[in-house]
C-alpha positions in Angstrom: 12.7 -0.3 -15.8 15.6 2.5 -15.1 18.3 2.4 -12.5 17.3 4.8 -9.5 20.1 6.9 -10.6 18.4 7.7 -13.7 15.6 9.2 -11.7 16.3 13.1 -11.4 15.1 14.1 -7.6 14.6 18.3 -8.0 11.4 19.4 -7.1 10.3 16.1 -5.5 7.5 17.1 -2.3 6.4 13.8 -1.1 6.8 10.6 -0.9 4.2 8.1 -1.1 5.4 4.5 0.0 3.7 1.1 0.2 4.6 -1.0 3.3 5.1 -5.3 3.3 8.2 -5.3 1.3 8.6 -1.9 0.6 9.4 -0.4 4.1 9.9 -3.8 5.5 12.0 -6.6 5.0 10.9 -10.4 5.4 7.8 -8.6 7.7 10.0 -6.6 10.0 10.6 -2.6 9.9 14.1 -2.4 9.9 16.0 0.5 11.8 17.7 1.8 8.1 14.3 1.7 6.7 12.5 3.6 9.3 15.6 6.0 9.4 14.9 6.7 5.8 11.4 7.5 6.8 12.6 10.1 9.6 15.2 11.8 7.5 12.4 12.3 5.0 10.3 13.6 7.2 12.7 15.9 9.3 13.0 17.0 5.7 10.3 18.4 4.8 9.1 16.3 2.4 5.6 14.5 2.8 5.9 10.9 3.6 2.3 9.1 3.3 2.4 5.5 3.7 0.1 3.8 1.1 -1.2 0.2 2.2 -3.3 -2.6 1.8 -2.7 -3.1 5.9 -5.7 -2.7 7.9 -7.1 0.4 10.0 -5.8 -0.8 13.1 -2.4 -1.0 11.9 -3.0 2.6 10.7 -4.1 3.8 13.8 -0.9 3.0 15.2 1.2 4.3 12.7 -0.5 7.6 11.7 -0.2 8.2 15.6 3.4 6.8 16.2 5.4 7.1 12.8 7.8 10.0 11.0 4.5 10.4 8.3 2.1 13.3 7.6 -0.7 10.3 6.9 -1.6 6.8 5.5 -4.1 5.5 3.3 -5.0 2.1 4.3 -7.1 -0.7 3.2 -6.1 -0.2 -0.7 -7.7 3.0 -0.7 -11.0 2.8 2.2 -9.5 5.5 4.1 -7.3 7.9 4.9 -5.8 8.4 9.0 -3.6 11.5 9.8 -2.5 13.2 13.1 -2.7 16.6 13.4 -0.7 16.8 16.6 -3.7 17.0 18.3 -5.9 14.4 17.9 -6.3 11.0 15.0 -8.6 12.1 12.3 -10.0 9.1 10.3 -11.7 9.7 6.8 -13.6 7.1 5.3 -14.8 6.0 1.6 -18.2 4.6 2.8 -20.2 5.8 6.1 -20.1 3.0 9.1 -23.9 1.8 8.3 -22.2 0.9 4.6 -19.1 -0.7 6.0 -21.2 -2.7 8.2 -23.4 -4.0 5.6 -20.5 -5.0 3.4 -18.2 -6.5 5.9 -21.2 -8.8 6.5 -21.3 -9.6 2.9 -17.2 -10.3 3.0 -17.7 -12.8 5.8 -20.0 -15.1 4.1 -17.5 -16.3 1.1 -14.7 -17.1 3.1 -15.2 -20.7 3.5 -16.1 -20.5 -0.3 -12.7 -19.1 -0.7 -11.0 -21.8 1.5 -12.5 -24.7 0.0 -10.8 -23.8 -3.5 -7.8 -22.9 -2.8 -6.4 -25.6 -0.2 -3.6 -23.9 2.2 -4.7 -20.4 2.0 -6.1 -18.3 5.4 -7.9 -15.6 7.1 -5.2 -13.1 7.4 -3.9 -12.7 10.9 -4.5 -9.1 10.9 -8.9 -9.6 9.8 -9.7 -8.5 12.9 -8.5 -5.1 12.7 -9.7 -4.2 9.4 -12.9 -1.9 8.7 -13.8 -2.7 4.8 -11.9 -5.6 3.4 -11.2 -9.6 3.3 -7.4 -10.6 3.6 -7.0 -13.7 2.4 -3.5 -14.8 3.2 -1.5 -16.8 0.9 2.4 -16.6 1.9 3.0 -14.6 5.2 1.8 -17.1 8.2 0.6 -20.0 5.9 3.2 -22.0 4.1 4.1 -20.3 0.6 1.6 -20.7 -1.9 2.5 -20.3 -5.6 1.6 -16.8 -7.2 -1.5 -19.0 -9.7 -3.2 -20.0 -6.2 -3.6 -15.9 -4.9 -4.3 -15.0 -8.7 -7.5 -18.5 -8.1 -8.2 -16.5 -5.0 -8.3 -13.1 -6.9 -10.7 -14.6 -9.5 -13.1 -16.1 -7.0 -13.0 -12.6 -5.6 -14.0 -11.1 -8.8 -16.6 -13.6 -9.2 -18.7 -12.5 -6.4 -18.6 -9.0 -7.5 -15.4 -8.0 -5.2 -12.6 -5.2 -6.6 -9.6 -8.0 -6.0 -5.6 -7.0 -5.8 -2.8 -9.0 -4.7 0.1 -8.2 -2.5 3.3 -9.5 -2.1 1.2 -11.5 1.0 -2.4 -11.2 0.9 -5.0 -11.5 -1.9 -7.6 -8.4 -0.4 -11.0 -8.0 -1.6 -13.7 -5.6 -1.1 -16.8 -4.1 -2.4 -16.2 -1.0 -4.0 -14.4 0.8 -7.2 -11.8 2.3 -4.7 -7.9 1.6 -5.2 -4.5 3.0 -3.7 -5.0 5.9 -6.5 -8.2 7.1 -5.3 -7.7 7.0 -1.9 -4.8 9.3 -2.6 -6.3 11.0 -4.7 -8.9 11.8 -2.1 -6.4 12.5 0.7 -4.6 15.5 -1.4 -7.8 16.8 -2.2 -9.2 17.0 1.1 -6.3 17.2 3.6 -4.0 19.3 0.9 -6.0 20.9 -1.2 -4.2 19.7 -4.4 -5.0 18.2 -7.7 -3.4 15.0 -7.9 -3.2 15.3 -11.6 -1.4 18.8 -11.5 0.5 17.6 -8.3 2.0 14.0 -9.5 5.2 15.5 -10.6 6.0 16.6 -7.8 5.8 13.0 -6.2 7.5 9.9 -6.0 5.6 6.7 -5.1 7.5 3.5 -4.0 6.3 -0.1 -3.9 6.8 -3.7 -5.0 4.0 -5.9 -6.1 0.2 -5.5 -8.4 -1.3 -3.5 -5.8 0.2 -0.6 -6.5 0.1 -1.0 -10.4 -2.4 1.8 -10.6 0.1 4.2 -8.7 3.0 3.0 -11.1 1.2 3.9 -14.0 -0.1 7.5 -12.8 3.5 8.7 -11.5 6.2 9.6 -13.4 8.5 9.2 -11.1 7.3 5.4 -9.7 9.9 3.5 -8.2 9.9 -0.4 -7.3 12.0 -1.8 -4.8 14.1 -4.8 -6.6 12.2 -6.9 -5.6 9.0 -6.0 -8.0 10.9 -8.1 -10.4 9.3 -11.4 -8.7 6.1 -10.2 -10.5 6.0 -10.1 -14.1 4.4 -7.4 -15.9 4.2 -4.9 -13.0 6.3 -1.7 -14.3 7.5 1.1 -12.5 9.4 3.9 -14.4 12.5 3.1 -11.5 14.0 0.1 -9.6 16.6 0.4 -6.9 19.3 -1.9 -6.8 18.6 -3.0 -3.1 15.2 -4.8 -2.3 12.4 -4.1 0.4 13.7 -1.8 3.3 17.3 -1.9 1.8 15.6 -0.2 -1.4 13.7 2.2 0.2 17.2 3.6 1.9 18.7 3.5 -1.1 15.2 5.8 -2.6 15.7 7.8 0.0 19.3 8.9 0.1 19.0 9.3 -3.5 15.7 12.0 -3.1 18.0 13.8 -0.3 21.1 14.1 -2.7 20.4 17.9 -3.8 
């Protein structure tokens, strides 16, 4: 990985930023972090939050934060304000969410039984398409092996399976952070990802967003990334989690 400084910001348009550890610091949004967001914005650069957080979180933040839209859910959705109203843009119709939420709900005490100390992530109930199984944010701190155990059972029962610097999610469905973007310039843009992904930077920290390290040329991790081995962005900052970001951000706003 390269020192941010190494990363040249002309002709950068957006921003695309993952959230728990990224923006936030030890699980709070920091007022330098969310300052970084604003300045971005005010800008004129597009700043898209990019999450594994559920749709009610999203909700509130495509409504109330300095962003031009979020994908949520690793990729289920996509929200964005148009100063008018929410708009909400799903990967699978309600009747197919349904059907697989269902699904979701019957191998959680499968899950819980294995892996001793792991929960329902406190934030279940306001997700549309995926289990959260949390491993170190309200449960006592459970090694990295026991939410890769959680990933495999996941995987096992036919579930796509990433983990996050706090949850293990799971869901039925080829969909990913990429995609979901993907889908979003497409649709709310009009852009080719592909032709467009020079022109964007994408920031995170943990295996979640491995597919969007790998597609962007200009990736960035926060310093913290480093607490997972083998996940490679082109960039690290020298500051983790909010910190980072502000550091990302003052560096993008330097020409």
């Amino acid at each position: 990985m390269k020192p941010l400084a190494e990363l040249d910001p002309r002709g950068v348009r957006a921003l695309l930023v993952d959230i728990d550890d990224t923006i936030t610091t030890a699980g709070k949004l920091t007022s330098p972090a969310y300052a970084a967001l604003e300045r971005l914005h005010r800008a004129g650069l597009r700043v898209i939050p990019v999450t594994g957080r559920p749709a009610g979180w999203c909700d509130h933040i495509a409504r109330m934060w300095p962003v031009d839209a979020v994908v949520g859910e690793n990729g289920a959705f996509y929200f964005f304000h148009d100063g008018k109203r929410l708009h909400k843009c799903f990967h699978d119709p309600l009747d197919v969410r349904k059907q697989k939420r269902a699904r979701l709900e019957a191998l959680t005490a499968q899950i819980f039984a294995a892996v001793p100390g792991c929960a329902l992530a406190s934030d279940q109930s306001y997700r549309e398409t995926d289990l959260a199984i949390d491993y170190c944010e309200d449960v006592p701190p459970l090694p990295l092996a026991a939410a890769e155990r959680i990933a495999g059972l996941m995987r096992a029962a036919g579930l796509t399976a990433k983990v996050s610097s706090i949850h293990v999610n799971g869901w039925f469905g080829d969909y990913d952070k990429l995609s979901g973007t993907r889908r979003l310039f497409a649709e709310r843009y009009g852009l080719d990802l592909d032709s467009a992904r020079s022109e964007v930077v994408f920031a995170g920290d943990s295996p979640n967003d491995a597919p969007m390290f790998d597609f962007f040329p200009r990736s960035v991790g926060v310093a913290n990334v480093r607490r997972f081995a083998g996940v490679r962005p082109r960039y690290v900052t020298s500051a983790e989690s909010g910190a980072g970001l502000a550091e990302l951000v003052t560096h993008l706003l330097t020409t």
